[in-house]
C-alpha positions in Angstrom: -53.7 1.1 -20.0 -50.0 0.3 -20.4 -47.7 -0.3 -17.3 -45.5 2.7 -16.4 -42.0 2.7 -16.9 -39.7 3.3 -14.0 -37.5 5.6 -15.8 -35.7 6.3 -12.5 -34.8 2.7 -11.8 -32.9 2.7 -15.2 -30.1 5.1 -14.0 -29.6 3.5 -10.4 -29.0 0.1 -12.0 -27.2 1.4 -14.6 -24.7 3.1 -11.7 -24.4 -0.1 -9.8 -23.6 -2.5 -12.6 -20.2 0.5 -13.7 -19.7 -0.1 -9.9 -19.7 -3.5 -9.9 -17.9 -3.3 -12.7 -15.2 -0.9 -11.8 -14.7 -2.9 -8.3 -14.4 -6.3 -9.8 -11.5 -4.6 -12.3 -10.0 -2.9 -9.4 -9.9 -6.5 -7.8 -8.3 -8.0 -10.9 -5.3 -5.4 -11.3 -4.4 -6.0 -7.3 -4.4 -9.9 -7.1 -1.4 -9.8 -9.2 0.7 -7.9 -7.0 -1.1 -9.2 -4.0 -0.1 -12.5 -4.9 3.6 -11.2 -6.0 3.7 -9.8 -2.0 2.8 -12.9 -0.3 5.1 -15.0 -2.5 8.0 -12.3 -1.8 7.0 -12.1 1.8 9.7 -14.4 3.4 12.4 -12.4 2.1 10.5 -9.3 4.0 10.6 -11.5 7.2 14.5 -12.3 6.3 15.3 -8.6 5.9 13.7 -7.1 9.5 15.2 -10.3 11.0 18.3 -9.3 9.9 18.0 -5.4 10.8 16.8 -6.0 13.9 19.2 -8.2 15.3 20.9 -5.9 17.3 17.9 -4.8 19.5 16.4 -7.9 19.4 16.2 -9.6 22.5 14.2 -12.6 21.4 16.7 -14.7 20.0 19.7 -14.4 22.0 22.7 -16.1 21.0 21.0 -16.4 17.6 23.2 -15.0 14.6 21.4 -13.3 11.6 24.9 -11.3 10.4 24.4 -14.0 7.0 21.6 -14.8 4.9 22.5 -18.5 5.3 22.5 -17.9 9.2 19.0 -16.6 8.8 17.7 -19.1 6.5 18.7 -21.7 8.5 16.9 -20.2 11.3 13.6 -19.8 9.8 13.7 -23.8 8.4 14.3 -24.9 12.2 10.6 -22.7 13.1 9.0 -24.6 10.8 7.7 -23.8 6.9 4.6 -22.2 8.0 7.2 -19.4 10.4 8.3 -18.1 6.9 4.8 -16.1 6.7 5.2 -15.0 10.6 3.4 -11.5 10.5 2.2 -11.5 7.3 -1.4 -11.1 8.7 -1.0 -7.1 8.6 0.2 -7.1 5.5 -2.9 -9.1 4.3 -4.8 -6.4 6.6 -3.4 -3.3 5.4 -3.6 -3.9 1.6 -7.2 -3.9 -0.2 -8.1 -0.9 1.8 -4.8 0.9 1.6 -5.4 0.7 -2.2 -8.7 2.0 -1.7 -7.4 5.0 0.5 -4.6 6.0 -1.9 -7.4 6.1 -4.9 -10.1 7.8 -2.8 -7.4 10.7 -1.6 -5.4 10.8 -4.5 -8.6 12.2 -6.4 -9.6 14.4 -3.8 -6.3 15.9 -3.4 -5.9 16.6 -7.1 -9.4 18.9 -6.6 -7.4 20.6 -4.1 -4.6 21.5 -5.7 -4.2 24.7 -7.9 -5.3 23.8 -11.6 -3.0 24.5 -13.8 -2.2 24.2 -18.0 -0.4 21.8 -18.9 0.8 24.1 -21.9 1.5 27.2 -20.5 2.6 26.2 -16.6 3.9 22.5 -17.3 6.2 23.0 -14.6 4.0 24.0 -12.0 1.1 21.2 -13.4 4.1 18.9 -12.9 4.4 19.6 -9.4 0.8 19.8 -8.2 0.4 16.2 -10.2 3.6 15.0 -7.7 2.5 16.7 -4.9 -0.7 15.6 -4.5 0.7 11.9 -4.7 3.3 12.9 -1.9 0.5 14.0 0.0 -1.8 10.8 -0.6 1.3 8.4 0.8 1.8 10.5 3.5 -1.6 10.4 4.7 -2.3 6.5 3.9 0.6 5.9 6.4 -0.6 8.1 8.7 -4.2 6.9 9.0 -3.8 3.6 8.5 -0.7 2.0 6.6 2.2 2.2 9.4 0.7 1.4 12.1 0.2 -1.8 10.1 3.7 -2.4 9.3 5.0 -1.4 12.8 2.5 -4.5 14.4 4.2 -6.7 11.4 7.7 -5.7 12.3 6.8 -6.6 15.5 5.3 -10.3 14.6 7.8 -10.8 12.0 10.5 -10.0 14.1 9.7 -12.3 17.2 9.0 -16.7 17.9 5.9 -16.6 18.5 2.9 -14.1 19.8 -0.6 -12.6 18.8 -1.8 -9.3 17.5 -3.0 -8.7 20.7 0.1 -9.2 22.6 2.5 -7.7 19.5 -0.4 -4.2 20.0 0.5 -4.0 23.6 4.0 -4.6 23.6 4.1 -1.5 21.2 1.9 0.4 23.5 4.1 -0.4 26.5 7.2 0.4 24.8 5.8 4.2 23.6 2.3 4.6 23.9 0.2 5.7 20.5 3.4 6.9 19.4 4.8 3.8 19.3 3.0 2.8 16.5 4.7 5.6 14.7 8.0 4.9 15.5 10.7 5.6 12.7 7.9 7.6 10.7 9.5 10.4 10.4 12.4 8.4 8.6 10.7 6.8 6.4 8.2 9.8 5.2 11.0 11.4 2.8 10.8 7.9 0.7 7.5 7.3 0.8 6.6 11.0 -0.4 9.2 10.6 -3.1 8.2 7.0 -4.1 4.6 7.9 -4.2 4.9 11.1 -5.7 6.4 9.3 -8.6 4.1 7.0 -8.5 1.0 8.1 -8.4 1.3 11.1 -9.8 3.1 9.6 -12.7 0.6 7.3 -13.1 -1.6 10.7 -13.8 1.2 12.8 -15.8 1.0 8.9 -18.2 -2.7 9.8 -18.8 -2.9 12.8 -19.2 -0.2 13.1 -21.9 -2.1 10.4 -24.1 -5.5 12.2 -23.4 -8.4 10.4 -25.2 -6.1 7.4 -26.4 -5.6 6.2 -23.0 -8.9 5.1 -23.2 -8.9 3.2 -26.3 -5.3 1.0 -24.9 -5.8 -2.5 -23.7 -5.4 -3.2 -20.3 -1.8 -5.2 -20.5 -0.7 -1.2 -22.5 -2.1 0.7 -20.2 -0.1 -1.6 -17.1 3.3 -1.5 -18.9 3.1 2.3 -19.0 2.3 2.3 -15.0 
């Protein structure tokens, strides 16, 4: 008597090698920019030092009106001071990417359908809108919370995520965490608008031969 086949086996496995799969490509495509955004990062930590000059009260008598005056600064803290709050950054990003991906295919479900040929307009705006609304949310759930404790590192000589969370606290409560949100939500909604739901306006106008373009094709036209 022959050995049974499992045939239900076949199908599970199948499923978790195309998620293995699609996780270690997902992986791939972010380590470049990852990488790009730790590189980049001092000039973030020059920029807030430099915006926040005025309010800060940490380095009195301390002059960041230049980028030389600011550079000079961060060489006497030492090479390693360069990165100071990075460690949100490092936080916030795999699963902000996963977020935006998770909503932004959710939200496209709950948006009126539309076609493309006879409403581009309107398909247009539902593809932009729903990528507003995925940037929006991200922030709100979990991304700016993030960059408000790294302002707060970034912006200071020394501390720990535990100090930098209650010094926010003290200074508003929960809503401190939020602080300047409301500013910054037009950009983001533009900027992710564009972005993501570009990314799904470039797909959909090549249809079937978006499929068959290699990977480097597919990241050019992103």
């Amino acid at each position: 008597m022959g050995t049974k086949l499992d045939v239900t086996a076949v199908p599970a496995e199948m499923a978790a090698v195309k998620y293995a799969k699609a996780v270690g490509h997902f992986a791939a495509i972010q380590s470049v920019p990852f990488a790009f955004k730790l590189a980049a990062y001092p000039i973030e930590r020059i920029r807030l030092l430099m915006q926040t000059q005025h309010t800060n009260t940490t380095f009195e008598g301390k002059s960041f009106k230049s980028l030389g005056n600011t550079i000079s600064h961060m060489r006497g803290e030492g090479y390693l001071a360069a990165w100071r709050g990075v460690t949100p950054t490092i936080v916030r990003w795999i699963p902000s990417q996963y977020i935006i991906l998770f909503l932004k295919d959710h939200l496209n479900g709950q948006f009126p359908v539309y076609d493309k040929k006879t409403d581009y307009g309107k398909y247009f705006f539902g593809k932009v809108g729903s990528g507003a609304a995925t940037g929006i949310i991200n922030a709100l759930i979990w991304a700016y919370p993030l960059d408000v404790m790294r302002q707060q590192l970034a912006t200071k000589d020394k501390g720990t995520w535990r100090k930098a969370a209650r010094d926010v606290y003290a200074q508003g409560g929960l809503r401190g965490f939020y602080r300047g949100f409301m500013l910054d939500a037009p950009g983001l909604a533009i900027f992710r608008g564009v972005q993501l739901g570009g990314w799904d306006l470039t797909k959909d106008y090549y249809g079937e031969e978006w499929g068959k373009m290699s990977r480097l094709s597919r990241f050019a036209h992103g």
